[in-house]
C-alpha positions as CSV (number, residue, x, y, z in Angstrom):
1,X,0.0,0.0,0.0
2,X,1.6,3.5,-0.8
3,X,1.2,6.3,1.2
4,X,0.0,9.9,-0.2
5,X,3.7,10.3,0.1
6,X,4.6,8.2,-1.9
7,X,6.4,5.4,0.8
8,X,5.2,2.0,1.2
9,X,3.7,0.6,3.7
10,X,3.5,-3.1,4.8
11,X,0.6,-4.9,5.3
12,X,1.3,-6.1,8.6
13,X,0.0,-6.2,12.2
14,X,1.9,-3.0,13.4
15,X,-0.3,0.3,13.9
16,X,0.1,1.1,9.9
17,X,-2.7,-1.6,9.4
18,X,-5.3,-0.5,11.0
19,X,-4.6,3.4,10.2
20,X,-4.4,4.2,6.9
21,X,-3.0,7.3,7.6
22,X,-0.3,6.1,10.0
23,X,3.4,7.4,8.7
24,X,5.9,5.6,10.8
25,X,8.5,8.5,10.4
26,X,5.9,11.0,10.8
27,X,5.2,9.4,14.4
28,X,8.9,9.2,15.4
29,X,9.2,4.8,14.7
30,X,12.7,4.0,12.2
31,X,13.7,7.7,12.6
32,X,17.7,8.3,12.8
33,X,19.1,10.4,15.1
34,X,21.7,11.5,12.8
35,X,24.7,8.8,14.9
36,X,23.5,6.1,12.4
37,X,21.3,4.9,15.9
38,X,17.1,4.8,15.8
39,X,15.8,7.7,17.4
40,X,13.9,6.8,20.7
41,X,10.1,6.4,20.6
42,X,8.1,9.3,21.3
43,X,5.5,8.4,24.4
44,X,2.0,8.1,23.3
45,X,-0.1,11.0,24.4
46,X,-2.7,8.5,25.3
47,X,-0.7,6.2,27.6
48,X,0.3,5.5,31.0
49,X,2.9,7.7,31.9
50,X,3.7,7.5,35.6
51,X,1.4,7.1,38.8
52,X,1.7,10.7,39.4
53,X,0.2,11.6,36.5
54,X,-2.8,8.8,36.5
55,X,-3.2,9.8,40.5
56,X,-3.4,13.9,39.3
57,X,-5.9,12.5,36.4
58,X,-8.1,11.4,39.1
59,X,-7.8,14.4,41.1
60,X,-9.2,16.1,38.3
61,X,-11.8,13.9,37.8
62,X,-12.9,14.0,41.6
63,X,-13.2,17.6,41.2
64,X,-15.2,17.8,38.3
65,X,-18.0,15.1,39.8
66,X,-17.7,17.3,42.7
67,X,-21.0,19.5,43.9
68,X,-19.0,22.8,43.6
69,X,-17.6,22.4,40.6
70,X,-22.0,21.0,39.0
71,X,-22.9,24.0,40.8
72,X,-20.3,26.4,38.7
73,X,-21.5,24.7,35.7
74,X,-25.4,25.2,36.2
75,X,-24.4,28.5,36.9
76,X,-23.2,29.2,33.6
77,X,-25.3,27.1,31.6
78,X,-28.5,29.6,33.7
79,X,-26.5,32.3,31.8
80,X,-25.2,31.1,28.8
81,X,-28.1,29.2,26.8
82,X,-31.2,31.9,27.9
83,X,-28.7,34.7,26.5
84,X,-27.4,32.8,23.3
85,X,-31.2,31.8,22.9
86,X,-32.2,35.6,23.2
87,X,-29.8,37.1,21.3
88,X,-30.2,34.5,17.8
89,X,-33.8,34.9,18.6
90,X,-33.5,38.9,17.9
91,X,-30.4,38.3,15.7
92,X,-32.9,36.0,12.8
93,X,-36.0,38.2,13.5
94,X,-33.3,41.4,12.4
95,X,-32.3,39.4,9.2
96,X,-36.1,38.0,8.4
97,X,-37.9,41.1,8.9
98,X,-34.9,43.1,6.4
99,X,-35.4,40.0,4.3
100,X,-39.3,39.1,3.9
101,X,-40.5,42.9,5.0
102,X,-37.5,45.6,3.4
103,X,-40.5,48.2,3.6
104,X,-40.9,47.9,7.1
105,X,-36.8,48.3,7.4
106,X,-37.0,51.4,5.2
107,X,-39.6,53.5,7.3
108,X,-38.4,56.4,8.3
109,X,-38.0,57.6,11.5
110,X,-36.1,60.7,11.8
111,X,-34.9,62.4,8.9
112,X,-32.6,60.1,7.0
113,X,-32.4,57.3,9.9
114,X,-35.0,54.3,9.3
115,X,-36.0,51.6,10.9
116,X,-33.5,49.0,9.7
117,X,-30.7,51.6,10.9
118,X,-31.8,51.3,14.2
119,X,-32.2,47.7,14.0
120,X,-28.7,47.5,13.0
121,X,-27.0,49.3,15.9
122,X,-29.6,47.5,18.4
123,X,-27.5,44.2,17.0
124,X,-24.2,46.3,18.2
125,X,-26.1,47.4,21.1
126,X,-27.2,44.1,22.2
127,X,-23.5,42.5,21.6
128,X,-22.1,44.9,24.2
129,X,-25.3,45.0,26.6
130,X,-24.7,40.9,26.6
131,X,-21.1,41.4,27.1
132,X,-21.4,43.7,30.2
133,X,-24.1,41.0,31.5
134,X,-22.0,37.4,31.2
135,X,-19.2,39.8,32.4
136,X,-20.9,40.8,35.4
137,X,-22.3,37.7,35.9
138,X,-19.2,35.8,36.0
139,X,-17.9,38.1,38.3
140,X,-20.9,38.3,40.7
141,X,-21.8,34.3,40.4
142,X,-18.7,32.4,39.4
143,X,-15.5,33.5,39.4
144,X,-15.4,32.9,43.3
145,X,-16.4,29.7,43.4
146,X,-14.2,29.0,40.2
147,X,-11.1,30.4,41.8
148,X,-11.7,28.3,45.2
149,X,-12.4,25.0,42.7
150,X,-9.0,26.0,41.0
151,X,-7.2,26.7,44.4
152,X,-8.4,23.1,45.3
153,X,-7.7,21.1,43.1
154,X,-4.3,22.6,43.0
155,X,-3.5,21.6,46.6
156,X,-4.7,18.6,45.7
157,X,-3.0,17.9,43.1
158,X,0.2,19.0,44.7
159,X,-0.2,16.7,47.2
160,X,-0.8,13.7,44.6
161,X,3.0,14.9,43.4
162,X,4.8,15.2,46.2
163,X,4.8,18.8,46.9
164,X,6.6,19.4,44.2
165,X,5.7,21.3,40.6
């Protein structure tokens, strides 16, 4: 089988047969290291490193089932999917209404400004009025509680390591 550059690759039980896109000098295997000597194998990002790392894994885990971090997230999800909801609501009903009605959007208002001018800068409007409010509302509900979650699970995950970073 040839590779879209142009090497072969065997048929045979290694990782190149069930990938078809796996390059074996790409991922570090039958690489020299310029003494003539097979370069050493690069750790897979998905394996077991050490204990340290699999006990900080779980530290992280543990945190995350935690109630105080649900709590952070329920917070932000309160927030996030009424204003997201909210602001595509008014965001389509702009583009509908300049699409399906353009005389509504071209009556006039004062002088040269119409109604689809207005419309326009109430999308700007409403960008930074939602800005300000997730701002605020991170500040005022979560940021807190997230820093305290962070300082945790920091400790903890000190401790896991030795008390060493």
């Amino acid at each position: 089988m040839q590779s879209s550059n142009g090497r072969a690759h065997s048929a045979g039980d290694g990782p190149e047969s069930s990938d078809p896109w796996y390059d074996p000098l790409a991922s570090g295997w039958g690489e020299l290291d310029g003494t003539g000597v097979p370069a050493q194998m690069v750790p897979s990002a998905h394996g077991e490193r050490d204990g340290a790392a699999v006990r900080a894994r779980d530290v992280y885990a543990e945190v995350q089932r935690s109630a105080a971090f649900q709590e952070v997230r329920s917070r932000y999800r309160r927030f996030v999917v009424p204003g997201v909801a909210a602001f595509l609501a008014w965001y389509v009903g702009y583009v509908v209404t300049a699409t399906v009605a353009p005389a509504v959007m071209a009556r006039p208002v004062a002088g040269a400004v119409n109604v689809g001018m207005l419309a326009g800068l109430g999308q700007f409007l409403s960008t930074f009025l939602l800005t300000w409010a997730y701002a605020r509302h991170a500040r005022l509900r979560r940021d807190r509680a997230a820093l305290e979650l962070r300082w945790d699970t920091q400790e903890l995950t000190r401790g896991v390591q030795g008390g060493d970073l």
